[in-house]
MMTF fields as JSON, N, C-alpha, C and O atoms, coordinates in Angstrom:
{
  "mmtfVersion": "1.0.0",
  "mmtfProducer": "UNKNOWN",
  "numBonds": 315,
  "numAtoms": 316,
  "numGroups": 79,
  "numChains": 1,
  "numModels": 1,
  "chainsPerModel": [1],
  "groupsPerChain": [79],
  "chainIdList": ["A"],
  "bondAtomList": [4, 2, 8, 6, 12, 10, 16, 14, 20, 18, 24, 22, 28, 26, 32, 30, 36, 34, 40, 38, 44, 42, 48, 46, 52, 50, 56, 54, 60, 58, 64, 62, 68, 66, 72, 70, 76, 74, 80, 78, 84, 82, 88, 86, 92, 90, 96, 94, 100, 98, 104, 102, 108, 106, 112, 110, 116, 114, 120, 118, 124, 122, 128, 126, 132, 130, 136, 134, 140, 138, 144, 142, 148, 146, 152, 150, 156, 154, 160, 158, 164, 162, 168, 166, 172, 170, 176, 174, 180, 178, 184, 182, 188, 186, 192, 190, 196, 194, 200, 198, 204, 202, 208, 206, 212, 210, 216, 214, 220, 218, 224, 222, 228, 226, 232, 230, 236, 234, 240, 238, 244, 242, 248, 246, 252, 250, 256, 254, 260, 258, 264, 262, 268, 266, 272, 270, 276, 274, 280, 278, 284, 282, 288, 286, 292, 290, 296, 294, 300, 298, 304, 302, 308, 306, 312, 310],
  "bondOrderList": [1, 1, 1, 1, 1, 1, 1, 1, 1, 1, 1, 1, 1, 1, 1, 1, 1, 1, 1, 1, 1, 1, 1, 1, 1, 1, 1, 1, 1, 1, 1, 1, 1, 1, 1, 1, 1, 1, 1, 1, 1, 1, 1, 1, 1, 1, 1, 1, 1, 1, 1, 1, 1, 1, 1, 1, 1, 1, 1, 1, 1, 1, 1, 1, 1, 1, 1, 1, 1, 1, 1, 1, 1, 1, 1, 1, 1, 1],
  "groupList": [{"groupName": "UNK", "atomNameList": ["N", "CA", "C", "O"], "elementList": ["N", "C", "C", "O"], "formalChargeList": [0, 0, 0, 0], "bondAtomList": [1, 0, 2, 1, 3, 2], "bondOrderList": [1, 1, 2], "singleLetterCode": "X", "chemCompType": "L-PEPTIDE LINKING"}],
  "groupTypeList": [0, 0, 0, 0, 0, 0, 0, 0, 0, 0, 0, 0, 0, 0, 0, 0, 0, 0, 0, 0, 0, 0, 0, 0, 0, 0, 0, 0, 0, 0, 0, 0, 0, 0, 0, 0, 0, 0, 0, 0, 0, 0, 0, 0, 0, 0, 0, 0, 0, 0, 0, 0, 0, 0, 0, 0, 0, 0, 0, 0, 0, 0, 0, 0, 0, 0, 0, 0, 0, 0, 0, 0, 0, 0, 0, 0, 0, 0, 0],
  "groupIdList": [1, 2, 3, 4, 5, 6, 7, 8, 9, 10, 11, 12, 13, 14, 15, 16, 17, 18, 19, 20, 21, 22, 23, 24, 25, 26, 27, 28, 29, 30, 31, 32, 33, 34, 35, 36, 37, 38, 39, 40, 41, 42, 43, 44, 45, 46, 47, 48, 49, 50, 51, 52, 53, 54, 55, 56, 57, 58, 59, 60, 61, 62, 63, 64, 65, 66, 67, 68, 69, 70, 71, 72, 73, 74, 75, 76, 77, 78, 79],
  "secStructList": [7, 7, 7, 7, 1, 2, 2, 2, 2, 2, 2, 2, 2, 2, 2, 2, 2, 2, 2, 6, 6, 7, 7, 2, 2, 2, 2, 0, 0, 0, 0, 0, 1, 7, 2, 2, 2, 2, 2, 2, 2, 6, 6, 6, 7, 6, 6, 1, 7, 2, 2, 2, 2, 2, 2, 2, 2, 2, 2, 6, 6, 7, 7, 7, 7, 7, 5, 7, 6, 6, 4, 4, 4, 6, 1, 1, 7, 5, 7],
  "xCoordList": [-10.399, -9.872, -8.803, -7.855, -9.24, -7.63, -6.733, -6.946, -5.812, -5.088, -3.604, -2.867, -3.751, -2.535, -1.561, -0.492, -1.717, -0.574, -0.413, -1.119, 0.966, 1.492, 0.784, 0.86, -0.026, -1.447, -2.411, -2.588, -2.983, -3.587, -3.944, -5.006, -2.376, -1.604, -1.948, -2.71, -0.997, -1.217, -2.705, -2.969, -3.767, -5.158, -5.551, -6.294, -5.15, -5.738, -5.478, -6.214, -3.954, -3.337, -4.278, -4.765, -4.263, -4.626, -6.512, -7.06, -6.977, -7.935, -8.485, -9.518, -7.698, -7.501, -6.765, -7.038, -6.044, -5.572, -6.499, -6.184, -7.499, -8.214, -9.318, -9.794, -10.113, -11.059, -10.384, -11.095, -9.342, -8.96, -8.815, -8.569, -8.87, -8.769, -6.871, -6.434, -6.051, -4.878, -4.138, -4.681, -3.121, -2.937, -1.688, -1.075, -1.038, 0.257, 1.078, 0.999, 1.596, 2.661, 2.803, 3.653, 1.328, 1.294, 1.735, 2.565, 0.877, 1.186, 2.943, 3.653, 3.301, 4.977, 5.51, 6.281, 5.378, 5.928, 5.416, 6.163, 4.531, 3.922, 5.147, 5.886, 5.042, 5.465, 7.678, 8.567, 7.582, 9.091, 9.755, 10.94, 8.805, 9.845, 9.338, 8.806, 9.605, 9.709, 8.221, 7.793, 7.604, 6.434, 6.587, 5.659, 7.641, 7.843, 7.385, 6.673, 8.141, 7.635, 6.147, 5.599, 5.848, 3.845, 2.709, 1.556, 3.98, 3.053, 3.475, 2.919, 4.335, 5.18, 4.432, 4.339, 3.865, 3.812, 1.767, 1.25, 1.2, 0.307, 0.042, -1.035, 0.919, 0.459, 0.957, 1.128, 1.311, 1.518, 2.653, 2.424, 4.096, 5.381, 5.815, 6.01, 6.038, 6.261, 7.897, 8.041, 8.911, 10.408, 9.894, 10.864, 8.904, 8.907, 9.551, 9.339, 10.256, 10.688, 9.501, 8.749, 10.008, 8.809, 8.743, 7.814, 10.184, 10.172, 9.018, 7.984, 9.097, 8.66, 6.932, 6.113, 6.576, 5.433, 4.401, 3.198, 5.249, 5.084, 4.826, 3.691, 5.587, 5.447, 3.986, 3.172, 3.749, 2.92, 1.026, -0.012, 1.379, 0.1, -0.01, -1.177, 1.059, 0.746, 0.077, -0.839, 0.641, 0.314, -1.314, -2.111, -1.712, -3.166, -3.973, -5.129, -3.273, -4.984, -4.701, -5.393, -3.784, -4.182, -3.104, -1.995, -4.042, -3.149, -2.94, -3.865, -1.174, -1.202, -1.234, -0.828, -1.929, -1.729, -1.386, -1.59, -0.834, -0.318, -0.251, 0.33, -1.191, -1.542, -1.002, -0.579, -1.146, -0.133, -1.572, -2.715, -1.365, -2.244, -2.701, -3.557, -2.482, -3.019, -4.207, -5.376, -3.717, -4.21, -6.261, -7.453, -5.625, -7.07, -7.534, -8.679, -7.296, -8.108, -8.606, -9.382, -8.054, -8.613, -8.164, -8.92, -6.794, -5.982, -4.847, -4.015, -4.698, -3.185, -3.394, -4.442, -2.624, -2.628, -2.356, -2.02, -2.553, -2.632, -1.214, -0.913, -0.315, 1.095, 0.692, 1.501],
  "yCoordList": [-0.754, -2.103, -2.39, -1.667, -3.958, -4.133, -4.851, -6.029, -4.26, -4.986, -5.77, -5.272, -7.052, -7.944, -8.275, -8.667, -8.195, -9.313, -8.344, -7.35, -8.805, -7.905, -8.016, -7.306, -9.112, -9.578, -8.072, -7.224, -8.081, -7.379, -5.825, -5.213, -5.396, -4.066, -3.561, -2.645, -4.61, -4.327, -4.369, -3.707, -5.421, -5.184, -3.735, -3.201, -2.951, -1.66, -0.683, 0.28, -0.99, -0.211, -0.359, 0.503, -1.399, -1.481, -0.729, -0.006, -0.989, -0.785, 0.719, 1.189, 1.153, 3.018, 3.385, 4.527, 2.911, 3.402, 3.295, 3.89, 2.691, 2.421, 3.079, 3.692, 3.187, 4.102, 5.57, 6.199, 6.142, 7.57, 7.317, 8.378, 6.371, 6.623, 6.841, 7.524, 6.194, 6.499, 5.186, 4.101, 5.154, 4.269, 4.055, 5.042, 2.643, 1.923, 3.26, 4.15, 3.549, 4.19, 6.096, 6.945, 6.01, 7.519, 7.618, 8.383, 6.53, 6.446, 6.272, 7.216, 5.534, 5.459, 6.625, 6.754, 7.429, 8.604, 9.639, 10.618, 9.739, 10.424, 10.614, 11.562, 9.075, 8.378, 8.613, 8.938, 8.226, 8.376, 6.88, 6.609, 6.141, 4.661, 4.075, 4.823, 2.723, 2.499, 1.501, 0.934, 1.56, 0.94, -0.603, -1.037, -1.373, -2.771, -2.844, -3.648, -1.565, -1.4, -1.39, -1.951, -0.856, -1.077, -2.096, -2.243, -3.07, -3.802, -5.243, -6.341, -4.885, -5.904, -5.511, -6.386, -4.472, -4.023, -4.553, -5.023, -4.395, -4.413, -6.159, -6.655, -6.739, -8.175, -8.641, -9.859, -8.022, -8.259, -8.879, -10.087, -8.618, -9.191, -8.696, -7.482, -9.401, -9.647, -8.465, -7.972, -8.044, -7.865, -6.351, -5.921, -5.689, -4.356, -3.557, -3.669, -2.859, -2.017, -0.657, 0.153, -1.133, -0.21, 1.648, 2.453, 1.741, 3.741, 3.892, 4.416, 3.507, 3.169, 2.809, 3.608, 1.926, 1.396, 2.858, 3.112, 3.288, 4.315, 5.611, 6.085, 6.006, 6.848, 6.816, 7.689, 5.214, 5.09, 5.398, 5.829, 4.975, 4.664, 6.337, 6.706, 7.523, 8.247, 9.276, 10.096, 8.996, 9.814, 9.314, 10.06, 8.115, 7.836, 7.987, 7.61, 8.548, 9.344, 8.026, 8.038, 7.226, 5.895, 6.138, 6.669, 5.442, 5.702, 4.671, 3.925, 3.596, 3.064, 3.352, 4.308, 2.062, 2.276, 0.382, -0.79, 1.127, -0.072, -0.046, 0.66, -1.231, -1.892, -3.319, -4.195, -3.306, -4.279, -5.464, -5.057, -6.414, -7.615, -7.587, -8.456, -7.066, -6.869, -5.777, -5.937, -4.812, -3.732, -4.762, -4.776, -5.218, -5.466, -6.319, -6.582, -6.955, -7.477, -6.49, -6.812, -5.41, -4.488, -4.33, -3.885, -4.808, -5.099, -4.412, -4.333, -3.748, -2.756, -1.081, -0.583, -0.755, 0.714, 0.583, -0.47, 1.812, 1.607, 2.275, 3.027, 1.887, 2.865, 3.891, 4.742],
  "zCoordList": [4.83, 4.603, 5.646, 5.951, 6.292, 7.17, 6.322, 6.033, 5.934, 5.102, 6.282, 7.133, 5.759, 6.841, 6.015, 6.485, 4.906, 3.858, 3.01, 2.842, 2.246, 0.937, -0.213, -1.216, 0.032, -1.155, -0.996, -1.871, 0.529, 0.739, 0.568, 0.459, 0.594, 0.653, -0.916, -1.227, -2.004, -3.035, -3.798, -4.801, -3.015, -3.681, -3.349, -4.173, -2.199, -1.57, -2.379, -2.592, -3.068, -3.977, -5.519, -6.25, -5.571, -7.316, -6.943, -7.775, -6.02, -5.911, -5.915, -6.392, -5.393, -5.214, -6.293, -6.662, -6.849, -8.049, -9.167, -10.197, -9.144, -10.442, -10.155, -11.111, -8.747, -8.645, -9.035, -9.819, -8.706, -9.094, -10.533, -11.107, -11.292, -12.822, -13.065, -13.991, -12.153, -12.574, -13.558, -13.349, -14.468, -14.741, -14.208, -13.803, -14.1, -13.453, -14.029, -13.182, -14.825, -15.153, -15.222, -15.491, -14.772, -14.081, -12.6, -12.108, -11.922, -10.479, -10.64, -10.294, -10.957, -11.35, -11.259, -10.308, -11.859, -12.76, -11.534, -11.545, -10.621, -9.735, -8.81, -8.547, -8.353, -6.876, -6.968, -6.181, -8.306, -8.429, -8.655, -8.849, -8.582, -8.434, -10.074, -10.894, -10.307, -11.774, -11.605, -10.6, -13.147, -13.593, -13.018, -12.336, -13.254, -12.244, -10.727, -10.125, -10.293, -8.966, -8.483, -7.533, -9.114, -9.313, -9.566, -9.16, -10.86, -10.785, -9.875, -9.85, -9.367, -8.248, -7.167, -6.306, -6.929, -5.198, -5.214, -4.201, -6.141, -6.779, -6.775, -6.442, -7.094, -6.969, -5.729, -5.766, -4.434, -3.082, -3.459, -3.403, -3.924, -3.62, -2.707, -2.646, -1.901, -0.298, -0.323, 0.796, -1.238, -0.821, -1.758, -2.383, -1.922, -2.037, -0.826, 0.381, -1.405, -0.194, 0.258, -0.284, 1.753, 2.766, 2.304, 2.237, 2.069, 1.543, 0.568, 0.981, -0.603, -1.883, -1.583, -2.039, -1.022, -0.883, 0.48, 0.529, 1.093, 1.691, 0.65, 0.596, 0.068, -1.489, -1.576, -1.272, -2.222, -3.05, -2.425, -2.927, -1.363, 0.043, 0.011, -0.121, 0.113, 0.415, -1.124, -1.081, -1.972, -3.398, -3.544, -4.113, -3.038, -3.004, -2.002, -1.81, -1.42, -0.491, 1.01, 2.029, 0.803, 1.556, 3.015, 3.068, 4.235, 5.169, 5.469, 5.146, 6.561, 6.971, 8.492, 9.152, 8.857, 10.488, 11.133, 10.817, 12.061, 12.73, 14.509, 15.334, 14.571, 15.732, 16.09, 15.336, 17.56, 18.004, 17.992, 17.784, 18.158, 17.936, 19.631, 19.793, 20.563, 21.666, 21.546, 21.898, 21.057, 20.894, 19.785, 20.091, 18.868, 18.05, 19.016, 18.648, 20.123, 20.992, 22.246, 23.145, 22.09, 22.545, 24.331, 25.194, 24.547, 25.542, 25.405, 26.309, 24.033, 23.815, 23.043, 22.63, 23.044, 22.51, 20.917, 20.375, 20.255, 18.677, 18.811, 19.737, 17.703, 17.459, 16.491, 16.121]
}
């Protein structure tokens, strides 16, 4: 998935979280941050903090990557 938006981020999340069979307040309890946090990050609220949302991407198997908008035109390097 290319995810661009905090909409996006959090569908990747709810999406992988529900295929592993986890529920909001396990992933919580996993990750370290609180059940709000989940279902905030989860409905793409834009002012989740990046540590936290990093946590969470990583307790699910999920990687981020980040490319420069040159780069997806295929004129820049990936970071």
């Amino acid at each position: 998935m290319n995810a661009q938006t905090s909409k996006e981020i959090g569908a990747a999340v709810r999406s992988r979280r529900k295929e592993l069979k986890v529920t909001q307040k396990d992933l919580a309890l996993t990750c370290g941050t609180g059940l709000r946090f989940i279902i905030d990050l989860e409905k793409g609220k834009v002012t989740c903090q990046i540590g936290k949302v990093l946590q969470v991407l990583q307790a699910l198997g999920l990687r981020l990557q980040i490319t420069s908008s040159s780069a997806a035109a295929g004129n820049g390097r990936e970071l």
